[in-house]
Structures are given as C-alpha cells and as structure tokens.
GUMILO-891839 format. One line per field, with one value per atom (N, C-alpha, C): x, y, z; residue number from 1; atom name; residue in one letter. Coordinates in steps of 0.2 Angstrom, whole numbers, plus 2048, in hexadecimal, padded with zeros to 3 digits. Example, Ala and Ser with C-alpha at 12.3 -4.5 7.8 and 13.67 -1.06 7.14 Angstrom:
2
x: c(842/83E/842/840/844/840)
y: c(7E4/7EA/7F0/7F5/7FB/800)
z: c(827/827/827/823/824/827)
pos: c(1/1/1/2/2/2)
site: c(N/CA/C/N/CA/C)
code: c(A/A/A/S/S/S)
//
This chain:
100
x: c(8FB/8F7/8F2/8F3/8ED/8F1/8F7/8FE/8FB/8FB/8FD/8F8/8F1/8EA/8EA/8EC/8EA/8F0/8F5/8FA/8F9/8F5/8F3/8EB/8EA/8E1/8E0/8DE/8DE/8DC/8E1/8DE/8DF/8E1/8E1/8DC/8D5/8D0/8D0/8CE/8CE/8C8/8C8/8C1/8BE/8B7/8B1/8B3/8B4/8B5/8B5/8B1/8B2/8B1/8B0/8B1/8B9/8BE/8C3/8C8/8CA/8CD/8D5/8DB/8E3/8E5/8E8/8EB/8F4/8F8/900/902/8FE/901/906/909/910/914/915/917/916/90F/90D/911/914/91A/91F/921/925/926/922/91D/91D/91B/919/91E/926/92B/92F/92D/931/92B/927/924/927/928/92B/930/935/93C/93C/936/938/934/932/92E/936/938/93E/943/945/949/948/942/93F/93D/93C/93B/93E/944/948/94D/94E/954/952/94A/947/943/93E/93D/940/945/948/946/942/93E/93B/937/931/92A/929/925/91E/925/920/920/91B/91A/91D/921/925/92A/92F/935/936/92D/92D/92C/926/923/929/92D/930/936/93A/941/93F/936/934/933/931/92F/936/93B/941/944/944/946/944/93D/93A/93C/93D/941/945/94A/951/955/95A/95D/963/962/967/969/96F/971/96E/96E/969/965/95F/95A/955/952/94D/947/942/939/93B/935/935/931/92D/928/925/91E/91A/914/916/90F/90D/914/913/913/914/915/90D/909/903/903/907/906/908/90D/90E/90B/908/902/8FA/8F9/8F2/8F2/8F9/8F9/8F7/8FA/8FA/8F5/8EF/8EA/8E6/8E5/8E1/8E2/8E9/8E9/8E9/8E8/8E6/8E0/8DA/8D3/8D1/8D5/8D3/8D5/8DA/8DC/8D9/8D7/8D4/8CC/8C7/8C2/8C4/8C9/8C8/8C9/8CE/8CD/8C6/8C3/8BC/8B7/8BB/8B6/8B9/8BD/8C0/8C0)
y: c(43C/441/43D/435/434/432/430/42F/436/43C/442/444/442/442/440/43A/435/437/43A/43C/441/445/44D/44C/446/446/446/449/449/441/440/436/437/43B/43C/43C/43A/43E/43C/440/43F/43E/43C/438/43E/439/43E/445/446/44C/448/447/444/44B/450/455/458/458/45A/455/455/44F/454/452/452/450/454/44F/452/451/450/458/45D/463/466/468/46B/466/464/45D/458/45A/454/455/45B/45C/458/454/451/44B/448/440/442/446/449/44C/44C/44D/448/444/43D/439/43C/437/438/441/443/440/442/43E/437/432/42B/42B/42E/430/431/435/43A/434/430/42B/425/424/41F/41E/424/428/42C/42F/434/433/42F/42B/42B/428/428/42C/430/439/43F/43D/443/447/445/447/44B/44D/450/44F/450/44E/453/459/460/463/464/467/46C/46F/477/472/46C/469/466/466/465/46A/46D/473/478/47D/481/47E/478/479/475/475/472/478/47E/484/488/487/48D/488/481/47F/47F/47F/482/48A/48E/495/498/493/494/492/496/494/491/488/485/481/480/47C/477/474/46A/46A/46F/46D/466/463/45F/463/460/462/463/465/466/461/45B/458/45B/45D/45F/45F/457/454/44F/44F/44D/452/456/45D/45E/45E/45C/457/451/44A/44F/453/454/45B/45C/463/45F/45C/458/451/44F/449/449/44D/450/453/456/457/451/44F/449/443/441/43E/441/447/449/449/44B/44B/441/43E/438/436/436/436/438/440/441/440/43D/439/432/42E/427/429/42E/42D/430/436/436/430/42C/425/420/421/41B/41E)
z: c(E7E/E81/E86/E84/E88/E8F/E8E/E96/E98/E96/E99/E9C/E9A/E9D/EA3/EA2/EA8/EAE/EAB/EB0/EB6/EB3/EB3/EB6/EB7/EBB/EC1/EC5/ECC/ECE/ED3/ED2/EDA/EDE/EE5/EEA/EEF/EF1/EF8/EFD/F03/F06/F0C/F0E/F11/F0F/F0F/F0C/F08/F02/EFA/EF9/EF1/EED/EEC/EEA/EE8/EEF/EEC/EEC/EE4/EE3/EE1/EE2/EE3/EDD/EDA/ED5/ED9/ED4/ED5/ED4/ED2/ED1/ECF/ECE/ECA/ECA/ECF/ECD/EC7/EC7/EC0/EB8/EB9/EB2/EB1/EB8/EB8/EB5/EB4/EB1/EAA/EA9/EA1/E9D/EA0/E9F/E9F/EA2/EA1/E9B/E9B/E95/E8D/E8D/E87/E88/E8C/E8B/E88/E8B/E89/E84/E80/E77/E72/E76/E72/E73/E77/E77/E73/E73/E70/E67/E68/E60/E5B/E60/E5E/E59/E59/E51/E4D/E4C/E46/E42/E46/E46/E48/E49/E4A/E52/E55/E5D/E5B/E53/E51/E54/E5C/E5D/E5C/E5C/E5C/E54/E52/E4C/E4A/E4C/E4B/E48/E4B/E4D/E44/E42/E3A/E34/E37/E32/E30/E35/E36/E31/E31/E2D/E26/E26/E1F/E1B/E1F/E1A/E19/E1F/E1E/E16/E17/E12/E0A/E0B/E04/E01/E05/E04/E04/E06/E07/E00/DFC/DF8/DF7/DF7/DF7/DF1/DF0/DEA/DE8/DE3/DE1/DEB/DEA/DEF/DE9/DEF/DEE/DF0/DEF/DF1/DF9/DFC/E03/E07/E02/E03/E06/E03/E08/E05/E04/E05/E09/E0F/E17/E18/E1A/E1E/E24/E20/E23/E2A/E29/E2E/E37/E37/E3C/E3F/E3A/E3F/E40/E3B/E3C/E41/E42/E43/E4B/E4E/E55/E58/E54/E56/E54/E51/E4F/E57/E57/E5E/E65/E64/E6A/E6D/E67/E67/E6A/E67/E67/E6E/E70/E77/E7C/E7B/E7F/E80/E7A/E7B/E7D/E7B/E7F/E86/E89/E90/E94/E8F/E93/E92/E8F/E8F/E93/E93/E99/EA0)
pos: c(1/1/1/2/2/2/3/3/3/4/4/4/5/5/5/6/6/6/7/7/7/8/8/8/9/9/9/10/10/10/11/11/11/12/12/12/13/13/13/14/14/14/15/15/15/16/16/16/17/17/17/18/18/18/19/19/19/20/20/20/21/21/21/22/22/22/23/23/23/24/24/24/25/25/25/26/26/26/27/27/27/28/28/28/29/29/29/30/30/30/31/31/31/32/32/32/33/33/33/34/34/34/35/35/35/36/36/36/37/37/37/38/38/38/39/39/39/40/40/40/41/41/41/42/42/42/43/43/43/44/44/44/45/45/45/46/46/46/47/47/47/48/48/48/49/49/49/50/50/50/51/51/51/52/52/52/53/53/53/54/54/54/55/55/55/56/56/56/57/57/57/58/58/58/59/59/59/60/60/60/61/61/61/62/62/62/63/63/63/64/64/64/65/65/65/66/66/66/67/67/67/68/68/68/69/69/69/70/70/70/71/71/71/72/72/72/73/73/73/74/74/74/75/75/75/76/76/76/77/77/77/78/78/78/79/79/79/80/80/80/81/81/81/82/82/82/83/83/83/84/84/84/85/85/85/86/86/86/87/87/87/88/88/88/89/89/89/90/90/90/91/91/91/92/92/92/93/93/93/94/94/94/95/95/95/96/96/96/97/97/97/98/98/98/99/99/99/100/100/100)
site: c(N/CA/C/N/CA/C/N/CA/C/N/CA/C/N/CA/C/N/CA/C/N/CA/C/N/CA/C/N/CA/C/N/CA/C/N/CA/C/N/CA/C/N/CA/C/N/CA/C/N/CA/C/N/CA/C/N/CA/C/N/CA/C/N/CA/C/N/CA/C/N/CA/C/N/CA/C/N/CA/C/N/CA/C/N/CA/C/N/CA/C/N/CA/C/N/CA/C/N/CA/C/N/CA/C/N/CA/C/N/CA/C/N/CA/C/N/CA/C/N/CA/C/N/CA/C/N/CA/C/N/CA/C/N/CA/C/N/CA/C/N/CA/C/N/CA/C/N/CA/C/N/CA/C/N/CA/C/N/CA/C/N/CA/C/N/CA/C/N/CA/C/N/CA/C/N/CA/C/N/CA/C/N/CA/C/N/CA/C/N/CA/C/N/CA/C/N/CA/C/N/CA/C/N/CA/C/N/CA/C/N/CA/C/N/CA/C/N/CA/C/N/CA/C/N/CA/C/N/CA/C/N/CA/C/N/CA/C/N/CA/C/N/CA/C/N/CA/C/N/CA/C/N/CA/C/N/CA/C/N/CA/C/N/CA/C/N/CA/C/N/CA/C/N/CA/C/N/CA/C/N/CA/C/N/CA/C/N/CA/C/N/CA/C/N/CA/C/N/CA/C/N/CA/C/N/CA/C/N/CA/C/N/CA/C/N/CA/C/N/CA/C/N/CA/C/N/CA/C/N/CA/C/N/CA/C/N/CA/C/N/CA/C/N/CA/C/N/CA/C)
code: c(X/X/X/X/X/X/X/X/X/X/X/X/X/X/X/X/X/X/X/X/X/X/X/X/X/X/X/X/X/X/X/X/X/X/X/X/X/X/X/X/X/X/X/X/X/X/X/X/X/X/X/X/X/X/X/X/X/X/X/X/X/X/X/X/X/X/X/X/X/X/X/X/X/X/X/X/X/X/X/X/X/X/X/X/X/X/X/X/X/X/X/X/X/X/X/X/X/X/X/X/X/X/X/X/X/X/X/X/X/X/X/X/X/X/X/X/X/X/X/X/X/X/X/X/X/X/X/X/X/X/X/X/X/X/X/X/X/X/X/X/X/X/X/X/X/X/X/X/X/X/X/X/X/X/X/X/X/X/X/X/X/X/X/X/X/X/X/X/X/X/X/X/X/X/X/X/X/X/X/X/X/X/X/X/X/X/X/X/X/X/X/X/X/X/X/X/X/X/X/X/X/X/X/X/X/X/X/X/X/X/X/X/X/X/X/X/X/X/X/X/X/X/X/X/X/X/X/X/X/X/X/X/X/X/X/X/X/X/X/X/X/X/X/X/X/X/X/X/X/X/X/X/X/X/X/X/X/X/X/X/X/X/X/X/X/X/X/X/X/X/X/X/X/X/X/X/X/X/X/X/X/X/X/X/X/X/X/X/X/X/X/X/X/X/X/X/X/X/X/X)
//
C-alpha cells in the first residue's frame, strides 16, 4: 500500500503553478499492476497469491460447509490473519507516508 501511495501521488508541477500538481493518471494503474504481479510471483508458491482476502475467507467457509469425506478442521483460527492483516497495513502505510 505504501509503493501504491507513492506511485499514485501527483509528483509532477509546473512552473510558477505550485497548486497544480500532475500525477501519471490512468496511467498510474499501470505501475500498481506490475507491483501486484511482482508480489504474486514472488509470493505465489508459498501463499498461494492470497493476496486478497476473498482468495482466503470464501473456499475457507465453502469448505467448512461442504460435505466431504475424512474432512479436517477449516482452521479458523487463522482465518482472521487475512481479513485483519490487510487492513491493519494499510492504515500503517498510509500514516508512514503521511509522515514521510
């Protein structure tokens, strides 16, 4: 969150206008799509590219309800990490960059 902050802040400004400052515009998805890629390549063997909370919560509940043969537990007392986890650093991200 805090690459995607800094990516997506108008860093452009033109002389004598310091008021209107340019950032990368639509464009700027582009950056923030190469970031998820190099997360998901980077992390994806080991997490499974559960970056997003649905990618966990969703086939941990279909799992808990669904009726299969010698099921185990659902753990789900992780299940929490990846809904709290991702709000938690984003809030923190987004105060260090209003501090930096």
């Amino acid at each position: 969150m805090f690459v995607v902050l800094h990516l997506s802040g108008a860093s452009i400004s033109g002389n004598h206008l310091e008021d209107a400052k340019v950032g990368l515009g639509s464009i700027g998805a582009l950056p923030v799509a190469l970031l998820v890629v190099a997360i998901g390549i980077s992390l994806g063997g080991t997490t499974g590219y559960a970056i997003n909370p649905a990618r966990d919560l969703g086939p941990r509940i279909l799992h808990s309800i669904a009726p299969i043969k010698h099921k185990v537990n659902s753990n789900w007392k992780y299940a929490w990490i990846p809904v709290v986890g991702p709000i938690v650093g984003a809030i923190v991200a987004a105060l260090l960059y209003r501090v930096l």
